[in-house]
Every structure is written in C-alpha cells, then in structure tokens.
DRENPA-3360 file (N, C-alpha, C; in nm, 2 decimals, always signed):
BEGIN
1 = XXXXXXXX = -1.26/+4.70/-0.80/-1.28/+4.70/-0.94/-1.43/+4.71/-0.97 ~ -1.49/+4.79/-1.05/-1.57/+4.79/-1.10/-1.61/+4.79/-1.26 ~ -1.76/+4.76/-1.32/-1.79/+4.71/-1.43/-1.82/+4.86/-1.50 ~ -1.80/+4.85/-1.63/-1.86/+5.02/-1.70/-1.99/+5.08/-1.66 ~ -2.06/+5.03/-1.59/-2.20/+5.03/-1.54/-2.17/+5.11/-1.38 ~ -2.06/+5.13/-1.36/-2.02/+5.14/-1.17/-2.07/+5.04/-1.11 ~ -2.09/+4.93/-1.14/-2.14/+4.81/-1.04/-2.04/+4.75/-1.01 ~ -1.98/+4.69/-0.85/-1.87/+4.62/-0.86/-1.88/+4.51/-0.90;
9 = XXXXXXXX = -1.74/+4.46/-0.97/-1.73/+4.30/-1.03/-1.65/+4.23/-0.90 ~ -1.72/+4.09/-0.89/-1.69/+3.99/-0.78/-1.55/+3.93/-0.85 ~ -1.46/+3.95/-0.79/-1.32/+3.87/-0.83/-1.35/+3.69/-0.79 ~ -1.25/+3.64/-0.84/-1.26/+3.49/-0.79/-1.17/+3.49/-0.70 ~ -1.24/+3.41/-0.62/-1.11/+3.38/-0.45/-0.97/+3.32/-0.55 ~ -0.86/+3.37/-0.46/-0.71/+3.35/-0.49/-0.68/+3.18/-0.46 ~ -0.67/+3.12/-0.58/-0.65/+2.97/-0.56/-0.55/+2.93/-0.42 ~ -0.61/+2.85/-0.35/-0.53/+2.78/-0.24/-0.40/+2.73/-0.33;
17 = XXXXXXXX = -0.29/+2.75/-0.22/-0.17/+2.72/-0.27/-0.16/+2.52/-0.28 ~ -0.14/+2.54/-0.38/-0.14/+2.42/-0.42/-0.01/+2.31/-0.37 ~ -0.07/+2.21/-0.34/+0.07/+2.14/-0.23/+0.09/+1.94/-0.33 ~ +0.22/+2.00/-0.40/+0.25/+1.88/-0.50/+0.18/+1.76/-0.42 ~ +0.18/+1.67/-0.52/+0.10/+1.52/-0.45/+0.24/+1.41/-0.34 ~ +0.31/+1.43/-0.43/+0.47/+1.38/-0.33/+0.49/+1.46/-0.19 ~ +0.47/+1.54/-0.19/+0.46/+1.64/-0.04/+0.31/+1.60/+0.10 ~ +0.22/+1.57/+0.00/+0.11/+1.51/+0.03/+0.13/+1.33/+0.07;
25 = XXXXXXXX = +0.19/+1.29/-0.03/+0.27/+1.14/+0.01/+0.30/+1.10/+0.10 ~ +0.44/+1.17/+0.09/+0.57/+1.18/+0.18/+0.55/+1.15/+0.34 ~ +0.47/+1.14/+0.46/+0.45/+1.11/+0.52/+0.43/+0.94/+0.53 ~ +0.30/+0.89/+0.46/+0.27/+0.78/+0.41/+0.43/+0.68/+0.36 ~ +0.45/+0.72/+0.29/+0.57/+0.69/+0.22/+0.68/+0.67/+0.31 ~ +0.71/+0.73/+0.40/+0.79/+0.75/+0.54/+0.76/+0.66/+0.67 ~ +0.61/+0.62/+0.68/+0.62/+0.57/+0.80/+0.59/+0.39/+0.76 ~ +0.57/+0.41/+0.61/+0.60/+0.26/+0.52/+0.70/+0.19/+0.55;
33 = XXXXXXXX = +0.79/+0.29/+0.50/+0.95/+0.26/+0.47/+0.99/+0.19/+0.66 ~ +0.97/+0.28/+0.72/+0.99/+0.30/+0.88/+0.93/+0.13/+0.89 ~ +0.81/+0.13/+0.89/+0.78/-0.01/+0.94/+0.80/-0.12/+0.90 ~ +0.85/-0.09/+0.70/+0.89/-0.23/+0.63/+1.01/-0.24/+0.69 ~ +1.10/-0.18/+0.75/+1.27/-0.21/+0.82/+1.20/-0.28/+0.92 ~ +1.12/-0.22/+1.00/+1.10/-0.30/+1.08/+1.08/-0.44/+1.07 ~ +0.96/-0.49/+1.06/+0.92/-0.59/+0.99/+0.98/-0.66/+0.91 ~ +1.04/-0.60/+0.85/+1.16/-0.71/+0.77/+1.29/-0.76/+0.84;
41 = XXXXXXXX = +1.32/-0.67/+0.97/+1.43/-0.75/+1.07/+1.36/-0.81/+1.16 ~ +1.24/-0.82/+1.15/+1.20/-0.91/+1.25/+1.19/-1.07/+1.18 ~ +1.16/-1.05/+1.06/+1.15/-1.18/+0.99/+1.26/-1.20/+0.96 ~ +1.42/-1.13/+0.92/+1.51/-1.22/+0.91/+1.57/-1.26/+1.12 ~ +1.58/-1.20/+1.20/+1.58/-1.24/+1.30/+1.51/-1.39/+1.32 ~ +1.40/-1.39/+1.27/+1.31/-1.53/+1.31/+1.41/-1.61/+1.22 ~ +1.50/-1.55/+1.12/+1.55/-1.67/+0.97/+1.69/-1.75/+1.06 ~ +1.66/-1.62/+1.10/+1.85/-1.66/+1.20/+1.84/-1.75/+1.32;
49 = XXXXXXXX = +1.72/-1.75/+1.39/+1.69/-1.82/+1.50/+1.65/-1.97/+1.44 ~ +1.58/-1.98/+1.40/+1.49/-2.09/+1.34/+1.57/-2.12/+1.17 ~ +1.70/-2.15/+1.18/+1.69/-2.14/+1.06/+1.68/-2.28/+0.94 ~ +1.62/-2.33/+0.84/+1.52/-2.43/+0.73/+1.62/-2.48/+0.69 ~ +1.63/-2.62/+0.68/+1.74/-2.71/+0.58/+1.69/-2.67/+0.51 ~ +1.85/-2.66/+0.42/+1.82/-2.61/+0.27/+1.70/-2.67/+0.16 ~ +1.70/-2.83/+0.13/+1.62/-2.89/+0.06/+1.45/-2.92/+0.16 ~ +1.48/-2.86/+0.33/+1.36/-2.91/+0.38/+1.27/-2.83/+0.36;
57 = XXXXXXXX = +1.10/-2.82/+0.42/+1.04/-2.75/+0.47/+1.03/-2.66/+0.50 ~ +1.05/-2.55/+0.45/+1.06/-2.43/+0.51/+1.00/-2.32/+0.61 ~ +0.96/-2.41/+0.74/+0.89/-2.40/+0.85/+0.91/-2.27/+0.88 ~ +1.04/-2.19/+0.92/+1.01/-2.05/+0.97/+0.95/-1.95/+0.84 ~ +1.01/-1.96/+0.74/+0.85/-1.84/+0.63/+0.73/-1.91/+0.64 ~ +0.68/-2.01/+0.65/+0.53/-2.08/+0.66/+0.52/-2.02/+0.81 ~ +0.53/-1.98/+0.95/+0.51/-1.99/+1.03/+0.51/-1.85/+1.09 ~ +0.62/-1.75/+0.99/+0.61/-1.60/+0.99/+0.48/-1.59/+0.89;
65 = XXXXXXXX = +0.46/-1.64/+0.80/+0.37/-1.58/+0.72/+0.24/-1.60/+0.77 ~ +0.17/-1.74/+0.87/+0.11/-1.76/+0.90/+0.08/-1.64/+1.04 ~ +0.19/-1.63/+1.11/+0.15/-1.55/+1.24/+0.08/-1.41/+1.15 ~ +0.18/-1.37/+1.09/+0.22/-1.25/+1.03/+0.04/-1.23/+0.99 ~ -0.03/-1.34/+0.89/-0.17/-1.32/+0.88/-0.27/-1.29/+0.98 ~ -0.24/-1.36/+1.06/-0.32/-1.37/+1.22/-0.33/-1.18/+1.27 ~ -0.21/-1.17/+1.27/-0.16/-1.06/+1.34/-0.27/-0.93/+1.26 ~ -0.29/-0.90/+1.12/-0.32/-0.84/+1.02/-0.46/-0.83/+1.05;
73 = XXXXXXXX = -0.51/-0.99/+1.06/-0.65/-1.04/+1.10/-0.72/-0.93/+1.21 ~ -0.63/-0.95/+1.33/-0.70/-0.90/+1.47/-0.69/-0.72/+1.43 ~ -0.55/-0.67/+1.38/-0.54/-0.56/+1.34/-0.58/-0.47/+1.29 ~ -0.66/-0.55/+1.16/-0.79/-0.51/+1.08/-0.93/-0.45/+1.17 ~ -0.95/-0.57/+1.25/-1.08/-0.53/+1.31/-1.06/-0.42/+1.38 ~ -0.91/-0.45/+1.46/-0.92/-0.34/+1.57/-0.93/-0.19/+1.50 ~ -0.88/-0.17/+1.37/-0.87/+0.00/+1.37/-1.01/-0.02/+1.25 ~ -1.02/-0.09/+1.25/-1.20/-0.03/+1.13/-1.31/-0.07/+1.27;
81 = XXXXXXXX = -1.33/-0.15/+1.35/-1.43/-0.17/+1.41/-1.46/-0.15/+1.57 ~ -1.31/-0.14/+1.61/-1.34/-0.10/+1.72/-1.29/+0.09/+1.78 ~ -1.22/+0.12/+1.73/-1.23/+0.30/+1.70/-1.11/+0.31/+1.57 ~ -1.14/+0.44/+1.51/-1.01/+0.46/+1.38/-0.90/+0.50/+1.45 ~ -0.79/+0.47/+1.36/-0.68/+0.51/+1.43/-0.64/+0.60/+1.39 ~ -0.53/+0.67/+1.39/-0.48/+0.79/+1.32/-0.44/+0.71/+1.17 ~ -0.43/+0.81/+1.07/-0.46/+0.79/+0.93/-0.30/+0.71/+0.91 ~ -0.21/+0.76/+0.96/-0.08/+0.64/+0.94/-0.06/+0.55/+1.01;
89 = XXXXXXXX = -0.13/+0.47/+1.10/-0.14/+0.38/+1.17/-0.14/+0.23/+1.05 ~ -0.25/+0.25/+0.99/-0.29/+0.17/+0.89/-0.12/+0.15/+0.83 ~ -0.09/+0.22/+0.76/+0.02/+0.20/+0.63/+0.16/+0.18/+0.72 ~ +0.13/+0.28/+0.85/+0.33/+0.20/+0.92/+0.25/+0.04/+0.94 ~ +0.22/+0.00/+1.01/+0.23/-0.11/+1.08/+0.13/-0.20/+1.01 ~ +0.03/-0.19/+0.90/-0.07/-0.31/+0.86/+0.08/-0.31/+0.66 ~ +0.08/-0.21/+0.62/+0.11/-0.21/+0.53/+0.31/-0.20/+0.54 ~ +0.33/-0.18/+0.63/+0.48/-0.15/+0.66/+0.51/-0.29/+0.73;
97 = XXXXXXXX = +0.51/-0.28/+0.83/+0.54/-0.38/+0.93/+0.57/-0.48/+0.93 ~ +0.37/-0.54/+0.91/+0.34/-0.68/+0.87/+0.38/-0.69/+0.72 ~ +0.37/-0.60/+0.64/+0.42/-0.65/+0.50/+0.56/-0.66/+0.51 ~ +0.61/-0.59/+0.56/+0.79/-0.65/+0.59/+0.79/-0.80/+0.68 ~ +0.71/-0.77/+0.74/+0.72/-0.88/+0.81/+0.72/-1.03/+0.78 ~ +0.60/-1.09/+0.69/+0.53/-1.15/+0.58/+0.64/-1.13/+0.51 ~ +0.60/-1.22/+0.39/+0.69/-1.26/+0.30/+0.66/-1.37/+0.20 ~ +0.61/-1.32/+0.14/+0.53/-1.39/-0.03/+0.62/-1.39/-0.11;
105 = XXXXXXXX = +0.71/-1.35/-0.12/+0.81/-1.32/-0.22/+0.90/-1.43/-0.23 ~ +0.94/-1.44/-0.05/+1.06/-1.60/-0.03/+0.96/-1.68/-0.05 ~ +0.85/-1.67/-0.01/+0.79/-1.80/-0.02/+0.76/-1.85/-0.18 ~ +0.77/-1.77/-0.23/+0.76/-1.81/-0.42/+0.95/-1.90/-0.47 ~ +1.04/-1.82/-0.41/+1.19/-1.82/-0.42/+1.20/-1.98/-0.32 ~ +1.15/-2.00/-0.23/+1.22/-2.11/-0.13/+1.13/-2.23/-0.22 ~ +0.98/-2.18/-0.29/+0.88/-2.34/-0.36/+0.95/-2.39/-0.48 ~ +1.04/-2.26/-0.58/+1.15/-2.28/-0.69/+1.22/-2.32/-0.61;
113 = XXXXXXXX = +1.31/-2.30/-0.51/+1.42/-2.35/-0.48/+1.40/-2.54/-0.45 ~ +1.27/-2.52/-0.37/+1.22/-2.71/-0.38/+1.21/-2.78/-0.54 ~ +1.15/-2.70/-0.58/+1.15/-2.75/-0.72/+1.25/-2.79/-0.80 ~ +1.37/-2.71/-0.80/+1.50/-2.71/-0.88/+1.58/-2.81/-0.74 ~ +1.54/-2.86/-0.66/+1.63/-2.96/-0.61/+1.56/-3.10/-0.64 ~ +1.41/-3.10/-0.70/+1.36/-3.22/-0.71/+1.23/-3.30/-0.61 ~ +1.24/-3.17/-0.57/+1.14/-3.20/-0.42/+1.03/-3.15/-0.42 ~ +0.93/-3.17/-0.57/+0.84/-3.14/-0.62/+0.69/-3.18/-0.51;
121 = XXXXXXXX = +0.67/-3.27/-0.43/+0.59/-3.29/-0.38/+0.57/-3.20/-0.23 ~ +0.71/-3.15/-0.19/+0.74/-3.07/-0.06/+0.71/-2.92/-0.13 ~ +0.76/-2.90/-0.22/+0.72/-2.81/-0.30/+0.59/-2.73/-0.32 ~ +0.52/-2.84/-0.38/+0.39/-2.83/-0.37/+0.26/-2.83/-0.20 ~ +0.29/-2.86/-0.16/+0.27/-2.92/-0.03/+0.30/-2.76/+0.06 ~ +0.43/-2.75/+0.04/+0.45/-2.56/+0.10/+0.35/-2.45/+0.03 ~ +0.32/-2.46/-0.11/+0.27/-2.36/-0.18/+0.09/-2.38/-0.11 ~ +0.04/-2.50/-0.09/-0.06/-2.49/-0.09/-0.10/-2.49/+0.06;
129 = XXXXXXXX = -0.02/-2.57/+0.12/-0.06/-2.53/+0.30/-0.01/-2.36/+0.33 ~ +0.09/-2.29/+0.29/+0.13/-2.18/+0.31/-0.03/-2.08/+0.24 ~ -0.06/-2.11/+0.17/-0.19/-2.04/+0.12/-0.27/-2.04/+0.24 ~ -0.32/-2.18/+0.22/-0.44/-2.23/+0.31/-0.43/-2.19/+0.45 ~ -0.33/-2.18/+0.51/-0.32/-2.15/+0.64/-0.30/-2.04/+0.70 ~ -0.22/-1.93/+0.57/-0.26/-1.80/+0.56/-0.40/-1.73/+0.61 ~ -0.46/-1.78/+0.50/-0.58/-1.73/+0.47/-0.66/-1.79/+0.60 ~ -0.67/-1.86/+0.63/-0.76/-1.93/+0.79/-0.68/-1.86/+0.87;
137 = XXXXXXXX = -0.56/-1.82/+0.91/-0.54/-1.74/+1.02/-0.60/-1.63/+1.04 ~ -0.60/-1.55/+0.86/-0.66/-1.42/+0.89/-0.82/-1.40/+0.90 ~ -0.91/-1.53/+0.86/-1.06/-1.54/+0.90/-1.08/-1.62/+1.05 ~ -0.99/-1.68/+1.12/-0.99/-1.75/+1.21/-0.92/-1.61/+1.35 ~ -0.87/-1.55/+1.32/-0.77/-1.38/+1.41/-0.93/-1.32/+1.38 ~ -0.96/-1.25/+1.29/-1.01/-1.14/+1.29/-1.18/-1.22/+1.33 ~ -1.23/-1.33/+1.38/-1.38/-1.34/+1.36/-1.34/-1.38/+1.53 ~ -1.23/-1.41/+1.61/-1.19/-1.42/+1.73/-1.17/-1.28/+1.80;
145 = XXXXXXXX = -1.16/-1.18/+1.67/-1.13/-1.02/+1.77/-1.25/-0.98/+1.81 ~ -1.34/-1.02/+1.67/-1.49/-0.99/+1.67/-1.58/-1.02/+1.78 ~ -1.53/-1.15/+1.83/-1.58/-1.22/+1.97/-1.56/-1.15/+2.06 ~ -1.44/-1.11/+2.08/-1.37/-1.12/+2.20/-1.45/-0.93/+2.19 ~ -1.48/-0.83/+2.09/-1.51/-0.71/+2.08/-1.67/-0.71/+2.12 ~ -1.71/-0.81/+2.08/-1.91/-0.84/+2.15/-1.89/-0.87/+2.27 ~ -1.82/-0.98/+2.33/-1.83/-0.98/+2.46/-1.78/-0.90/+2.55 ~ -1.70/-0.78/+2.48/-1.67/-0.67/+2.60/-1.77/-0.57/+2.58;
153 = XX = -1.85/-0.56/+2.46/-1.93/-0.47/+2.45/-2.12/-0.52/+2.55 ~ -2.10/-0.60/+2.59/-2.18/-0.68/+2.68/-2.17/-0.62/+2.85;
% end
C-alpha cells in the first residue's frame, strides 16, 4: 500500500490472537481444585482416625491446622528462597493442598459449636491457642528451613 505521494504507508502489526482470561486461568484453577481434593481427604481422614468428642477439644482441627501451618512455613521458603518452582507448584499444593488441608472454616463451626453447648471457656481457649499456635508454627517451620538452608549453603 502506498500513500498519494508513492511513499509506502507502514501498516500496523496484526494483533496477537487474543487468548480469553478463563483460558489463561484454567490451568491455575485445575491444579487448585486437584490439590484442594486432595488436601481436603487428607484432613477428613485425620477426622476419621482421630476423631473429637462432640462437646470436647477439638484436638484433631487444632493439630491439622497447626501441622498444616508448619508445612506452608518450610514450603514458602523452599520455592521463594531456595530455587522457584514451576509457576503451578505454588497454587496445587501451597494454595490447593494445604488450603484443603487446613481448615479455618471448621474451626470457626466446631468454636460455635462449643459455644451453643455452653462451653464458652473451651471455646475460647480453642479460638485463641488455634491462632497462636498457627501462627508460631508458620514463623517457628519457615526460620528452621532458613537454618537448616545456611547451613547447607556453608
């Protein structure tokens, strides 16, 4: 093509085919799904083995949620600090897995359930050691990976 002048006119490159954002997803979204099954029969397996008087303590979600943190902890370091991992690594197994795995949801459902039996102090007592011990497993796992990652780099 040229301009009334005979000079040729520069066309614009032919837009790249455009690829919907759900297509672009859909992977992510797949290996989620894939890991939250997982993860989520592994925590009701632990429900079936170990399983909580009804009005008691609810030791196996405090003790999945607890590992389940730890686990996240060391997992973290390993794919940010010691090499990356492939880009679905992260979302099956940190965001799939362990989030099926874990379980914040029962543990809101099982602290009502103490509560509507009267067992406001057990109640309480789960919500806030279930926090606290969370959260130390996942700064107590990941500053242990970090160790154990210096001393091999030595």
């Amino acid at each position: 093509m040229t301009s009334p002048d005979s000079t040729p006119l520069r066309t614009a490159p032919a837009p790249a085919p455009h690829r919907p954002a759900w297509r672009a997803q859909a992977p992510v979204v797949g290996v989620v799904a894939l890991g939250g099954g997982l993860g989520a029969t592994a925590r009701y397996a632990a429900a079936l083995w170990w399983p909580a008087a009804p009005a008691g303590f609810p030791w196996t979600t405090f003790w999945v949620n607890v590992a389940g943190c730890a686990v996240i902890g060391v997992f973290l370091v390993a794919v940010t600090e010691v090499r990356p991992a492939h880009p679905l690594v992260r979302p099956f197994f940190g965001t799939g897995v362990l989030g099926g795995f874990t379980t914040f949801s029962t543990y809101a459902v099982e602290a009502q359930r103490l509560i509507e039996a009267g067992r406001l102090t057990t109640a309480f007592a789960y919500l806030a050691a279930t926090l606290l011990a969370a959260l130390t497993a996942v700064w107590l796992a990941a500053g242990a990976a970090r160790r154990l990652l210096k001393a091999r780099q030595r």
